[in-house]
N, C-alpha and C positions, 0 to 999 in steps of 0.2 A: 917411872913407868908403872903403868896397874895393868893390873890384870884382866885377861878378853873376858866379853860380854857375854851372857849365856842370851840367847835372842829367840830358840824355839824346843820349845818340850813338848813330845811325843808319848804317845801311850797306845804301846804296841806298833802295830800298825796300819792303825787309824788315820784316812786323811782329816778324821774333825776330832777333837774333845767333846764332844753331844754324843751322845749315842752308842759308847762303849760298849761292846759286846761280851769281853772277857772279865772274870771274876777280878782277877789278878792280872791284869796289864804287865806286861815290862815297861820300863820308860826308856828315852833315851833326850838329850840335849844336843844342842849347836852352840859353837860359837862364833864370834865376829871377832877381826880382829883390825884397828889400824895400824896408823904410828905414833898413835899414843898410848897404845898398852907393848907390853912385852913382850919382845920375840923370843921364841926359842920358849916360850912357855911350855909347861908338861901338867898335867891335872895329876895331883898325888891321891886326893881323897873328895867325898862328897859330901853334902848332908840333906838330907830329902826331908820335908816336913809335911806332913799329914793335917789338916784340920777338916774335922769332921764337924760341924754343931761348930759347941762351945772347948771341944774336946781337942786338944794339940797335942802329936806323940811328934819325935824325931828319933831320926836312925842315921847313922854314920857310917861310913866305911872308906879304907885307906887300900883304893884302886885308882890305877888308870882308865879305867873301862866308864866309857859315859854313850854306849848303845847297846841297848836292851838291857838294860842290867833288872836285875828280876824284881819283882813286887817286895816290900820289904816279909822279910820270913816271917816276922810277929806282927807284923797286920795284919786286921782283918779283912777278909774278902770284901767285893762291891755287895753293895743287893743292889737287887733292882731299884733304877731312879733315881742311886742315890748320887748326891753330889759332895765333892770333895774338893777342897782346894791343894792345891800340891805346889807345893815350893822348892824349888836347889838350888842350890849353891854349891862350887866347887874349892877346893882351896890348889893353892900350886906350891911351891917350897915352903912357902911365909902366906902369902898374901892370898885372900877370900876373892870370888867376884862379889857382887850384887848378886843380891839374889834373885830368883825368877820364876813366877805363879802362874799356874795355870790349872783352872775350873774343869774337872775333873766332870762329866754327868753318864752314869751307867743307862745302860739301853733294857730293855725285855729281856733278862738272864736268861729266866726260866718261860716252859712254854703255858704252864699254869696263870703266864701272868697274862695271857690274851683271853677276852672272852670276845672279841671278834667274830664274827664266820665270812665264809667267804660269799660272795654275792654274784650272783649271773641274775640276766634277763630269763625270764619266766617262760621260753619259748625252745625249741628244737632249732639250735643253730645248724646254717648249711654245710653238708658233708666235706666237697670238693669245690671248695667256692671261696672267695674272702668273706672273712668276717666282717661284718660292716660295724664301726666305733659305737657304743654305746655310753649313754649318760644315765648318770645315777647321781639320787638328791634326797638329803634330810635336814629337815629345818633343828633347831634344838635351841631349846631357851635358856639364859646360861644366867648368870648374877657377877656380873666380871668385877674381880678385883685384880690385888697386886701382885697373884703367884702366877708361878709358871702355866704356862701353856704349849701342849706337846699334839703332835699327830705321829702315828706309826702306822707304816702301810706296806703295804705289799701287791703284788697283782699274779695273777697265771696271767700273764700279755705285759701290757707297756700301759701306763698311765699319769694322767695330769689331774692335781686337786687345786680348784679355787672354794675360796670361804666369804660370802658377799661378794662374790664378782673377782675378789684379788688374786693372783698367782699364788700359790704356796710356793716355798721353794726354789730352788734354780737348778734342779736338774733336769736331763730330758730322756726321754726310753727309759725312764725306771721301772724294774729294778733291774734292766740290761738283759744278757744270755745268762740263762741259768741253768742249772741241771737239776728239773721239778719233781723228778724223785727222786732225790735226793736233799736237797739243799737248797732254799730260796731265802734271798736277799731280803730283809724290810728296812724301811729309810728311819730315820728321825729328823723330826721337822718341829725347827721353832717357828711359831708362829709370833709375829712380831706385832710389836705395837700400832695398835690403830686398824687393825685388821678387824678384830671381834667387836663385839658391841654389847653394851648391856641391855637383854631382853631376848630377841631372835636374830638367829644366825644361818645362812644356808648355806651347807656345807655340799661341793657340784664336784664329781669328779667322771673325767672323761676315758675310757678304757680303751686299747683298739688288741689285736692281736700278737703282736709284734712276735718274736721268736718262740712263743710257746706255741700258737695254735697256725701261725701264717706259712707261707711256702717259705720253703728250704730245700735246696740243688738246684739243679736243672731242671729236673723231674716237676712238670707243672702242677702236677695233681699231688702232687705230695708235701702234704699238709697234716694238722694234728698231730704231727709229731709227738707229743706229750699230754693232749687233750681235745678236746670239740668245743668246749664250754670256757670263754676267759670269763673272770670276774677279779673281782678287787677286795683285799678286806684291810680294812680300817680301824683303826682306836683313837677318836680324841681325848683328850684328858685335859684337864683343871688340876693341878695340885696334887698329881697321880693318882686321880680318880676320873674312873670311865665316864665320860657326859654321854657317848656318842659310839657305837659302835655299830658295825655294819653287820645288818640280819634282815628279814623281812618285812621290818616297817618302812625299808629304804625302798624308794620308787625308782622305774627307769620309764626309757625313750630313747629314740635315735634322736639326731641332730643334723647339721651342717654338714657334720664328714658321713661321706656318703661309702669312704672306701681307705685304706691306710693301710698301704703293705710295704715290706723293706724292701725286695726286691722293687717290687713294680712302680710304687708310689704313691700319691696322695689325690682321693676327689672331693671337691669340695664345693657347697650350694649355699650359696648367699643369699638365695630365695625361700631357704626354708625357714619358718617363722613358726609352724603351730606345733606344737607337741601332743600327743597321746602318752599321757604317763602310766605307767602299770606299778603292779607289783612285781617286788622280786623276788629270786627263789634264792635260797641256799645248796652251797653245792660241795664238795669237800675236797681237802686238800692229803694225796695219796699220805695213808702212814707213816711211811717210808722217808716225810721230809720233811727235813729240820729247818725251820726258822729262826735262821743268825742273823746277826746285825753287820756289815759288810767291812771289810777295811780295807778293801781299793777302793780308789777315788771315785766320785760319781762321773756319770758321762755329764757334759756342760759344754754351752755355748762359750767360747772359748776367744774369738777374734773375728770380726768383720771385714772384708775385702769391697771394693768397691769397681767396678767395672771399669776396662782399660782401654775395650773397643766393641765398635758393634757394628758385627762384619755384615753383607751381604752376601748370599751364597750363588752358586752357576743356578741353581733352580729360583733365583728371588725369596730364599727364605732368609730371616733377619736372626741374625744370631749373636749375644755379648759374651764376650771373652772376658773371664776378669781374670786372664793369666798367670792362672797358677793353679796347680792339680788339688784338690782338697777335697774333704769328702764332710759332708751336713748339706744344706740347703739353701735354695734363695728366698729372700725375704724382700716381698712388693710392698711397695709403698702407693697411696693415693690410689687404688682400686676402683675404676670409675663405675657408675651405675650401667645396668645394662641397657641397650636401647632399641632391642629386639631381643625375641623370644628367645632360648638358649647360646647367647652368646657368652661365650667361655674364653677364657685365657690358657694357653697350654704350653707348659714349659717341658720341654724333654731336654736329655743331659748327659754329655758324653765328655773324655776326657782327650779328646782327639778330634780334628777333623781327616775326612778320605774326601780326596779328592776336593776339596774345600765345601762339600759337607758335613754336616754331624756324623760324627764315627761312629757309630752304633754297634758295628760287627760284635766287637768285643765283647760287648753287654751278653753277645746270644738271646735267651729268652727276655730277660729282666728288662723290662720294658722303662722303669727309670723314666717316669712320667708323671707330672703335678695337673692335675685340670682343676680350673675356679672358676664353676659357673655365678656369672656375676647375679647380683639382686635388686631389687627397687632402692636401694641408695649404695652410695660408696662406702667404702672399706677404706678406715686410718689405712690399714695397714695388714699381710695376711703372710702366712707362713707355715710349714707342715710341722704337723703333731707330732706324728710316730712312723718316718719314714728316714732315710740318709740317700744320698746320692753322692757316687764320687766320680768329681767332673772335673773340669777349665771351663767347658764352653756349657749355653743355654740356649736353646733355640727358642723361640716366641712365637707363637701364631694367636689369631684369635682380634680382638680389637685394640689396633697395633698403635693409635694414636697414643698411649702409656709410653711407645718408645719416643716420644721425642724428648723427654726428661728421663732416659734410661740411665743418666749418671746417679740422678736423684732416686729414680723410683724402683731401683731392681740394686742390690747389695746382697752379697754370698757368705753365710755363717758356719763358721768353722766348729764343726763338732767333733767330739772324742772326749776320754778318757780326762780328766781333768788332773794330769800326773804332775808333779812339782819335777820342775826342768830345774837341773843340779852342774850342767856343765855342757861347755860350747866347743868352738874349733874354728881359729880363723890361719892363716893365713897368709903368703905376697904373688898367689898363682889365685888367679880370678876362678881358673877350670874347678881346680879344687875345693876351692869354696862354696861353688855350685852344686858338685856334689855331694858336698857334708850338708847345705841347705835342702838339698832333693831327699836324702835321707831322712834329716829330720821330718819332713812334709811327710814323706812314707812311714814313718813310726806317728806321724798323728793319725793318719786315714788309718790306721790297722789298729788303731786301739779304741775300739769304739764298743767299749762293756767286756770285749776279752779280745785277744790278737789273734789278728785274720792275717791273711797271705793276699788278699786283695779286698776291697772294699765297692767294685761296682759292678761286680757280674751278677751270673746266676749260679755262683759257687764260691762261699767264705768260710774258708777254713782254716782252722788254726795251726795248719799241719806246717808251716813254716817255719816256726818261733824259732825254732832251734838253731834256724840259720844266723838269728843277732840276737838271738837274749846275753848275749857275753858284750855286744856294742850297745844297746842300747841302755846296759847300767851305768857306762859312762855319761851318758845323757840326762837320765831321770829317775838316776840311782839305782845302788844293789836289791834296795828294798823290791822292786820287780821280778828281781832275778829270784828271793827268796819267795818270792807270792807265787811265780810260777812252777817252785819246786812244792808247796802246799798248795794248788789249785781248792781243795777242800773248804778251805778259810778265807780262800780273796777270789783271784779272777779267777769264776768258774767256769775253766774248762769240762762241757759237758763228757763225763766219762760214755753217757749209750752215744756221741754225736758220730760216733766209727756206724751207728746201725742204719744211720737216716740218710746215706745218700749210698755211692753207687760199689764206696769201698769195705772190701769183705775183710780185711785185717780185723780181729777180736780187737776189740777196746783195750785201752791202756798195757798193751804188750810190748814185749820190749823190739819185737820184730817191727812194730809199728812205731814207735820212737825210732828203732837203729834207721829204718829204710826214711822216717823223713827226714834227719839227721843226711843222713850219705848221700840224697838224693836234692836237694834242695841246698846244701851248705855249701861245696863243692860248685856246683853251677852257680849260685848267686855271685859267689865271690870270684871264680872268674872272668863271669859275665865283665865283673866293676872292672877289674883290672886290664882286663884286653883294652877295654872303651876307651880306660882312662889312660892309657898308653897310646892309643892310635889316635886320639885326641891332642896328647902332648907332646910324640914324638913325629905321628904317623904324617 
């Protein structure tokens, strides 16, 4: 029999190896195990190996402990950018695993190492209004060879970079909910092969407002919460060297979106074609806030659903259900040209029907509304930027001949938190499996950039958590449960988000933890249990 396989090494707790934020990571391993290695195994000791360059140190130690165990004491720190190979191996009485490597790459340690700034449009944005999406572009001529190539970004709002036309990335609302003075998230982004080109490159990224500057509560006019002005600042790199950074030589312009808010939704004009480019201006990012490199997972598209039915309503309106509560977007396919002046597609979104229409009550204000005014030709394919919606049902109005391939041309994408799932729960009661699957669905809509208490009104708050951060570590690990105990370093829960809606409890007090604690944990889990009793016995 041999010994288990070590299969994933961690540093800290970082869901990538890119992008390291910490000097000194802790590590931690996994193993696998079949029925061909040894049961009852026990890890006695480790040995961790360093290669730096040409330079190989190793360090030993005689522990059981293989999560977080700390930086080795006589290493030297990360610097910036640097990359490391890291190797372990564990032994057990007698017997070694295999060993097991993993490319270590430090992010922006220090904040000397950005010469970035940040960038907004050159104009006075609207006070009590949406911010409408803005585009910004720099061309840069580059001599590509065989080293690395990096982008680091950040936004006050939510944003998407292509470079020639291609997606960067696969995250979506980067860089999520943040608390912008305090603490803001930047990504690291390999840019891959075949992407750049030798000579000129245009590097396009798209801005909208999202939780910095857009509505939040009920409260419709309440807005800016944290600023007036979104923009984006960027760093490309070659060989960790700046080609590209965002400052005044970088031009903007509107676009296509005409409108992107999380509550309300997404507008969109397929007719727009010409641009007026400007300049931009430079705008700054308060004192007060530190740019880290994040170690919760990013938000991502996650799983596709595909439509189950598509109901008619008592009013004759056409509605598809893809039967199950989830929270991101619908995604059209085959967008036909328009064949009259303002005809548009308009999707609204509810998680319920009344009376066998669209339940909307619930929403209150948040309108949870897509429009696509169509253009002089068709659309592959179309889908929102910087919005979420958490629904089952889609209603359709607008030019309805799309639905008669509603199986093909309308599919529902599952967004949130991109958290590594660590454990399940089945099963020989049908009831109860239902509601370990209903919960799971509720822990993905609530984790979309930090955990909400609901995902499609006009109020998301994270005053909930407390009622399952002890269930859902069973789910997707402890490691959440310790992020939510350091909000600081992972999912930032905004410490001013007590100031911006209607409740007066001071920020981070323990009166405000005890009361959502007592107040939410007690009812939730009642709630489950009455149901799930009068379901099983009632």
């Amino acid at each position: 029999m041999t010994a288990p396989r070590i299969i994933k090494l961690t540093f800290g707790r970082n869901a990538s190896a890119i992008g390291i934020g910490q000097a000194r990571p802790c590590l931690s391993w996994k193993y696998e195990q079949d029925r061909h290695t040894a049961q009852g195994w026990i890890q006695t000791a480790f040995e961790i190996t360093l290669k730096r360059g040409e330079d190989i140190t190793k360090y030993n130690q005689n522990t059981r402990n293989n999560v977080e165990v700390p930086w080795p004491e006589d290493a030297q720190s990360l610097r910036s950018r640097e990359v490391i190979h890291v190797t372990v191996r564990a032994k057990g009485h007698s017997e070694w695993t295999d060993p097991f490597t993993e490319t270590l790459e430090a992010a922006l340690l220090d904040r000397n190492d950005w010469s970035a700034s940040v960038i907004a449009p050159d104009i006075t944005p609207p006070a009590n209004a949406p911010k409408r999406p803005f585009y910004t572009r720099r061309t840069v001529s580059i001599n590509l060879g065989p080293g690395r190539s990096r982008i680091y970004a950040t936004a006050l709002g939510v944003y998407e970079i292509k470079i020639n036309g291609k997606r960067i990335g696969d995250h979506v609302l980067a860089p999520g909910w943040q608390s912008y003075n305090h603490r803001l998230h930047y990504q690291t982004y390999v840019i891959k092969k075949g992407v750049l080109v030798d000579g000129d490159n245009v590097i396009e990224v798209v801005v909208g407002e999202g939780w910095y500057s857009g509505r939040l509560t009920w409260a419709e006019q309440r807005r800016n919460i944290w600023g007036a002005e979104i923009g984006i600042q960027l760093q490309f790199e070659l060989d960790g060297q700046a080609v590209a950074t965002t400052d005044e030589s970088w031009e903007w312009s509107y676009g296509q979106l005409l409108e992107s808010a999380l509550y309300d939704g997404e507008v969109f004009d397929a007719s727009v074609s010409q641009r007026e480019w400007r300049s931009t201006k430079v705008i700054s990012l308060p004192k007060s806030t530190s740019l880290i490199a994040p170690e919760s997972p990013p938000i991502r598209e996650t799983e596709v659903l595909k439509p189950v039915a598509l109901l008619s309503t008592p009013s004759h309106k056409r509605v598809i259900d893809f039967g199950q509560n989830l929270v991101g977007w619908v995604r059209i396919k085959n967008v036909p040209a328009s064949k009259s002046a303002n005809d548009c597609l308009i999707l609204r979104f509810a998680e319920v029907l009344d009376k066998g229409e669209l339940g909307t009550r619930p929403l209150r204000s948040a309108k949870a509304t897509d429009k696509v005014y169509l253009g002089n030709k068709p659309l592959t394919q179309w889908q929102p930027a910087f919005t979420t919606h958490g629904f089952r049902f889609c209603e359709v109005t607008g030019p309805l001949g799309i639905l008669d391939d509603y199986m093909n041309n309308f599919e529902a994408v599952v967004v949130h938190s991109d958290m590594e799932r660590i454990g399940d729960f089945s099963c020989s009661h049908d009831l109860i499996n239902k509601l370990h699957r209903n919960v799971v669905w509720g822990l993905r809509g609530n984790f979309v950039g930090l955990p909400t208490d609901c995902p499609q009104r006009d109020e998301r708050w994270a005053s909930a958590i407390a009622a399952y951060a002890m269930l859902i570590s069973g789910l997707v690990g402890q490691e959440i449960c310790k992020r939510l105990r350091r909000p600081h370093r992972s999912f930032t829960i905004p410490p001013d988000s007590w100031q911006t809606g209607c409740t007066t409890f001071p920020r981070n007090s323990s009166k405000t933890r005890m009361v959502s604690f007592l107040l939410w944990c007690p009812i939730r889990l009642v709630h489950l249990e009455v149901v799930l009793l009068l379901k099983l016995f009632g």
